[in-house]
C-alpha positions in Angstrom: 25.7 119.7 -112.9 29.1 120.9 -114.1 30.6 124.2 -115.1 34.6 125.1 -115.6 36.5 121.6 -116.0 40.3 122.0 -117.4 41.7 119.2 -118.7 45.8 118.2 -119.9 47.0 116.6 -123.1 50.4 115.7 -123.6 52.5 116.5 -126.6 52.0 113.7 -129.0 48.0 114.5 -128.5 47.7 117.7 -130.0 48.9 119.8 -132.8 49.0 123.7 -133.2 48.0 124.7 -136.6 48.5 128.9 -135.6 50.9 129.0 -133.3 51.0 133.1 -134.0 47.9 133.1 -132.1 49.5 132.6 -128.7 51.7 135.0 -126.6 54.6 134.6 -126.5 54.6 132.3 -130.3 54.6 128.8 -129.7 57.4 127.8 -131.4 59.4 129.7 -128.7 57.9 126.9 -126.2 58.8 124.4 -128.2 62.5 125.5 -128.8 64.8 123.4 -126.5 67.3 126.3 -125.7 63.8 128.4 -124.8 63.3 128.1 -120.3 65.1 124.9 -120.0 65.6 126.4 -116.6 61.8 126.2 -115.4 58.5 125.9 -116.6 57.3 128.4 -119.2 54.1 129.1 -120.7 52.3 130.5 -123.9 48.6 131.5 -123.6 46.1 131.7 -126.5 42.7 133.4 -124.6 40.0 134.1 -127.5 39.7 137.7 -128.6 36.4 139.2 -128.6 36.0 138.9 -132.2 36.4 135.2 -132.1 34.1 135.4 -129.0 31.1 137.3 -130.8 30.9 133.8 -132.9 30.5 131.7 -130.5 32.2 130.7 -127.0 36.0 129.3 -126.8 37.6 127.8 -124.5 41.2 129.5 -122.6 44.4 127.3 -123.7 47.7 127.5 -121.6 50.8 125.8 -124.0 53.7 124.9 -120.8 56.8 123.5 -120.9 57.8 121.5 -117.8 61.3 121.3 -116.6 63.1 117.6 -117.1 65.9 116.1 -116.1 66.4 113.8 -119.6 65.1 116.2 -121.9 64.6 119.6 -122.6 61.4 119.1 -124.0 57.9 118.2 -122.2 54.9 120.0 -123.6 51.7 119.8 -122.4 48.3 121.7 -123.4 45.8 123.1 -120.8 42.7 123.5 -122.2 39.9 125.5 -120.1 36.2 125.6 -120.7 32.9 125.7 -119.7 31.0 123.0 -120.3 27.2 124.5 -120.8 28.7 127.8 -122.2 30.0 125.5 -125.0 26.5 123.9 -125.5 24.4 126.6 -124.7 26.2 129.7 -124.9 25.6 130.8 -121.3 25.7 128.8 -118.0 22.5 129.5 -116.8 21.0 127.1 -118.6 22.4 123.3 -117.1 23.6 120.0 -118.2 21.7 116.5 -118.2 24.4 114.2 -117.3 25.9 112.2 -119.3 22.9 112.4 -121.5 25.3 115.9 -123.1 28.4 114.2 -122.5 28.5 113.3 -126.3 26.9 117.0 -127.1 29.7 118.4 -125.1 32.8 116.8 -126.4 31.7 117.8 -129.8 31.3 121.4 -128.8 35.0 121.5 -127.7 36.1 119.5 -130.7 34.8 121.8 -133.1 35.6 124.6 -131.0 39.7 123.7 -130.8 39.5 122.8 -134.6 38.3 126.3 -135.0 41.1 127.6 -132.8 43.9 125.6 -134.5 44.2 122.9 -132.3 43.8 119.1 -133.8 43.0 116.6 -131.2 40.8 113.0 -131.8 37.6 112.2 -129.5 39.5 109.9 -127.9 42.6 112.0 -126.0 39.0 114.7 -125.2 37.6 112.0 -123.7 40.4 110.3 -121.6 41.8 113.4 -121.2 42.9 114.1 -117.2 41.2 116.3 -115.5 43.2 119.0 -113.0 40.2 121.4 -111.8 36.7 120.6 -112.1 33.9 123.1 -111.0 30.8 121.4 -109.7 27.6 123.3 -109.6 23.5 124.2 -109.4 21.5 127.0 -110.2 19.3 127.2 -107.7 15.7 129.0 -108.8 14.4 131.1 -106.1 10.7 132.8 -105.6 11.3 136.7 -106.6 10.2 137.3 -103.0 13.1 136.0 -101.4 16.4 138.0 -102.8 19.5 135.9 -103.2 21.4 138.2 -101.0 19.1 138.0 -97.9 20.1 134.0 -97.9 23.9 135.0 -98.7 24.0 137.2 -95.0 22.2 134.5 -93.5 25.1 132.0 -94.2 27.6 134.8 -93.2 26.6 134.7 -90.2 27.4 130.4 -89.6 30.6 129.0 -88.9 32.2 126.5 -91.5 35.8 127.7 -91.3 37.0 125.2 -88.8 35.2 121.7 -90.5 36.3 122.6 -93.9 39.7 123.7 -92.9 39.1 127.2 -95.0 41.7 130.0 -95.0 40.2 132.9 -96.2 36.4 133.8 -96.6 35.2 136.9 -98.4 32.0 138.7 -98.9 32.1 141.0 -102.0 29.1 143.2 -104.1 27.4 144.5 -101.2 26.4 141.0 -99.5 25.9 139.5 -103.6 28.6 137.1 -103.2 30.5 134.6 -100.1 33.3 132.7 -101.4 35.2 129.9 -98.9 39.0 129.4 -99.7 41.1 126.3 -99.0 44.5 125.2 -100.3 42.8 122.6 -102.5 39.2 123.9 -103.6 36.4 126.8 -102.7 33.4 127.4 -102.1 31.5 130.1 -103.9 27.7 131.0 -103.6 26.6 133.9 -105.2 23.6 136.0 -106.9 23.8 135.3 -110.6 21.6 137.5 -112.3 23.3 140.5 -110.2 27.0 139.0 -111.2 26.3 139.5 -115.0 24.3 142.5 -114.3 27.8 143.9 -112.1 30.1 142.2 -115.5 27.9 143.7 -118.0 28.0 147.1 -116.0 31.5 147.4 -115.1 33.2 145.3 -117.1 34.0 141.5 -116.7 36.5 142.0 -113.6 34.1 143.4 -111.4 31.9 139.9 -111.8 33.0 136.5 -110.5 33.1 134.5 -113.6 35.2 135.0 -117.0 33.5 135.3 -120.5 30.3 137.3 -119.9 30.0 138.5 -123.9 28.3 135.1 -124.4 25.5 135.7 -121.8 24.8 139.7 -121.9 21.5 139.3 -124.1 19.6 136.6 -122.2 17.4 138.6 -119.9 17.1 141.7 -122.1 13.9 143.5 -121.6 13.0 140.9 -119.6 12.2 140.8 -115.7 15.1 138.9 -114.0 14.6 135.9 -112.0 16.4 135.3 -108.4 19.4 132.6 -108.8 21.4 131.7 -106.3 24.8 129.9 -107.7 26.3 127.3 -105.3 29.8 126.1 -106.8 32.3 123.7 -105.8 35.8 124.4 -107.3 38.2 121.2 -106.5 41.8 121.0 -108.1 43.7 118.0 -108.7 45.1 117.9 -105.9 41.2 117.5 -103.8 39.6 115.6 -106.5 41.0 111.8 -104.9 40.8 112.1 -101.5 37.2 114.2 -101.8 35.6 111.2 -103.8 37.1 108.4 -102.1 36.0 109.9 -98.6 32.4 110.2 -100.6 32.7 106.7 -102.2 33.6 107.4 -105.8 36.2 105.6 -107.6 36.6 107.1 -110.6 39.3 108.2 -112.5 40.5 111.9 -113.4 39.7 112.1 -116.5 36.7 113.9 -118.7 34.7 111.1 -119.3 34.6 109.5 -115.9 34.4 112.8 -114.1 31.3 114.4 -116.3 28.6 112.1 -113.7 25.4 113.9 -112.6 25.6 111.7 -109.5 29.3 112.7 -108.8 28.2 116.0 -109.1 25.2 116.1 -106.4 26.9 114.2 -104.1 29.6 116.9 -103.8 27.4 119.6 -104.1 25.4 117.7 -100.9 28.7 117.3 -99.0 29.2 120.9 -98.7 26.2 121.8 -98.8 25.7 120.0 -95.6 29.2 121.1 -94.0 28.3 125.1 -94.8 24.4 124.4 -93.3 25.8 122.3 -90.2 25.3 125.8 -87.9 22.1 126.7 -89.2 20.0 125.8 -85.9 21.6 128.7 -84.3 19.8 130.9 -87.2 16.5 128.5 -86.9 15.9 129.4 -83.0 13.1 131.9 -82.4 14.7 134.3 -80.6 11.2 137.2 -81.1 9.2 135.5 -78.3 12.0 135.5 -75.3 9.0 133.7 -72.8 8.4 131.2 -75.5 11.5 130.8 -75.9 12.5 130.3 -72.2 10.0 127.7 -71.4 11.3 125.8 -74.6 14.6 125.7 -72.9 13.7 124.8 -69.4 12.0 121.7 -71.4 14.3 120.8 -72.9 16.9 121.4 -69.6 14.9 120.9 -66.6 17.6 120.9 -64.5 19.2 124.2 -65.8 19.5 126.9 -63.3 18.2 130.5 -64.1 21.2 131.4 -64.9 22.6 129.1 -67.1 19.0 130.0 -69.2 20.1 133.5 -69.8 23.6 132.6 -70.4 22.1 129.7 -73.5 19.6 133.0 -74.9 22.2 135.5 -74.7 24.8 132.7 -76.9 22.1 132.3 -79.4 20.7 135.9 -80.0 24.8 137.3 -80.2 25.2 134.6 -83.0 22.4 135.7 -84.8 23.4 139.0 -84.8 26.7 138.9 -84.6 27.5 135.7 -86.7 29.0 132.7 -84.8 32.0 133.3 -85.1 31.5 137.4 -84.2 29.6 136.0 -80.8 32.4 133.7 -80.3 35.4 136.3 -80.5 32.6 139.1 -78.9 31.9 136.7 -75.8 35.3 135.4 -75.7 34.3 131.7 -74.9 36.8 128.9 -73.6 36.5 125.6 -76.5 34.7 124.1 -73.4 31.9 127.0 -73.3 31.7 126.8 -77.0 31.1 123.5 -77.5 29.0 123.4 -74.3 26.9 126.0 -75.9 27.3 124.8 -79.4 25.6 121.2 -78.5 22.8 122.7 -76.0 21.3 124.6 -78.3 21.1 122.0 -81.1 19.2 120.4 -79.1 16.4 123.4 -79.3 16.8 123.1 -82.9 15.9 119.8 -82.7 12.5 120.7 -80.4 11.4 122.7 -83.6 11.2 126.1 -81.7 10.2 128.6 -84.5 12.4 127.4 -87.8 13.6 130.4 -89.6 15.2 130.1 -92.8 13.4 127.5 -94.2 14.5 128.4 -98.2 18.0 127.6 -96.9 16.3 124.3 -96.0 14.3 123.9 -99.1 17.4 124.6 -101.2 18.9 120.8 -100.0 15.5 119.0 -101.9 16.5 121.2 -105.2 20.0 119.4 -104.5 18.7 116.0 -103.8 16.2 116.1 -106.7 19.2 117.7 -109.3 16.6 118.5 -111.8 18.7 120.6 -114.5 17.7 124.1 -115.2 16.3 125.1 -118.8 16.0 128.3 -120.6 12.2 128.1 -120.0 12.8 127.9 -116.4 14.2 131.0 -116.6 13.0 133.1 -119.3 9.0 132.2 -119.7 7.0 135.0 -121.7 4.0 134.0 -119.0 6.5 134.9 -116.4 9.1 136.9 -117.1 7.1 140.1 -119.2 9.0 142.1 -121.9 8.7 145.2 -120.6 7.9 144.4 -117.1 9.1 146.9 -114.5 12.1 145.4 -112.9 
């Protein structure tokens, strides 16, 4: 449902019972004469002996700048949500059904860190970055990574406004940057395989200590991670365009429905080329006659210009065949729109997991541990 969320208290919310424990000391951040020039911060990130009993959350101590005081503390607290509850994030939440579960989870957590807070500022606290997500449970005979090349290969950039896209691990991982949130779909299993390898900065996520034991001597499932990262700054305008009203704070935020209905948004955005992948492009006759069906009036040769469009994008990506062929925005689109409607005919659909994985979204049935680790399943001692 929901991973990383990091909330903000304000000053007369919280008290620091060891300030010692953050860098710099956080009496420093609380001294007036102390970066009354600019914001400054302390951290307090758990060591790994307070890790090995049990996951913590990441707390940032700032200071903003003021005009009428020198003196404006806030507390950033960071977590993850099922690592709190279940010690890994394999394993998801049940709505608000945890909400309760989970706010006494970071409670007892902050106590244990030094930090005294009531239920009541957790639970209104705002929200600036909230990490939506599903793990997605795949057969073992369709690796995660085959489905990460085939959504290399479609074009999103231009719908979702994205800046950067990167493919890291070998064709593991694709991660969509904007200004205000990214996308990130990745292999799972392999990411704390690479963490628990290499070390946690080779892997995507932070705080893998918790999760290193849960597939020990055990065959590994196929999980494919699809996660929506939104800032403050997208959270608004994102639910308002998707008809949510709620406020920015833990407890309104923390909504199953919330959740799906972003992860579906995107979902749909990323999957919104896939009938250039879904075209049978193996039989070229079969092909041919589909199009002259569908485009009676087509001349021979604007047949072998839509055939050659749709096999460069399929091996070349769409946006490779676009920059290969050099199209005109009046080709592309041209193109673009013909050959949806051969998607539509039902040609030869390829891909269909990529497909199936939207009814996993629409049906947002929470992962267990049993899911994931079954003795029937997943052998101790299997060959891997």
């Amino acid at each position: 449902m929901l991973d990383t969320i990091a909330i903000l208290l304000p000053e007369h919310d919280f008290k620091i019972k060891y300030p010692e424990r953050f860098n710099p000391h956080a009496w420093a951040i609380y001294n007036p004469m102390f970066g009354d020039k600019g914001m400054v911060k302390a951290v307090y990130n758990p060591t790994k002996a307070e890790s090995a009993k049990g996951y913590k959350p990441r707390l940032t101590l700032f200071k903003k700048p003021y005009t009428d005081r020198a003196r404006a503390l806030w507390l950033r607290i960071e977590f993850s949500a099922p690592k709190l509850v279940f010690g890994n994030n394999f394993q998801e939440l049940n709505g608000r059904d945890d909400f309760e579960t989970v706010l006494t989870a970071l409670f007892r957590a902050l106590s244990d860190m030094g930090i005294e807070v009531d239920y009541e500022s957790l639970k209104n606290a705002k929200v600036t970055a909230i990490h939506y997500s599903k793990n997605i449970l795949l057969e073992r005979t369709t690796p995660c990574f085959l489905l990460i090349q085939a959504l290399e290969k479609l074009d999103i950039s231009t719908k979702l406004d994205l800046t950067q896209t990167d493919f890291r691990n070998g064709g593991q991982m694709v991660k969509y940057h904007a200004s205000t949130y990214e996308i990130a779909l990745y292999d799972k299993v392999k990411d704390l395989e690479q963490a628990s390898k290499y070390g946690a900065k080779r892997g995507i996520e932070n705080d893998y200590e918790c999760m290193d034991d849960l597939f020990l001597d055990k065959r590994k499932p196929e999980v494919l991670r699809f996660e929506i990262r939104l800032t403050s700054r997208k959270i608004k305008p994102l639910f308002n365009s998707l008809g949510f009203k709620q406020k920015c704070t833990l407890d309104e935020l923390f909504n199953a429905s919330l959740s799906r209905a972003v992860l579906l948004h995107y979902w749909e955005a990323i999957t919104n080329g896939l009938y250039l992948m879904n075209i049978d492009t193996k039989d070229i006759e079969r092909l041919v006659h589909a199009v002259r069906a569908a485009f009676p009036k087509k001349r021979p040769c604007k047949i072998m210009e839509m055939i050659g469009f749709v096999v460069a994008c399929q091996n070349l990506g769409v946006r490779g065949a676009r920059l290969a062929l050099g199209l005109k925005n009046h080709q592309w689109y041209r193109l673009k729109a013909d050959t949806k409607v051969l998607e539509n005919n039902k040609t030869c659909p390829r891909f269909l997991i990529l497909n199936g994985i939207k009814q996993q979204l629409v049906e947002f049935v929470p992962l267990v541990k049993d899911d994931i680790v079954v003795d029937g399943l997943l052998k101790k001692g299997a060959i891997i």
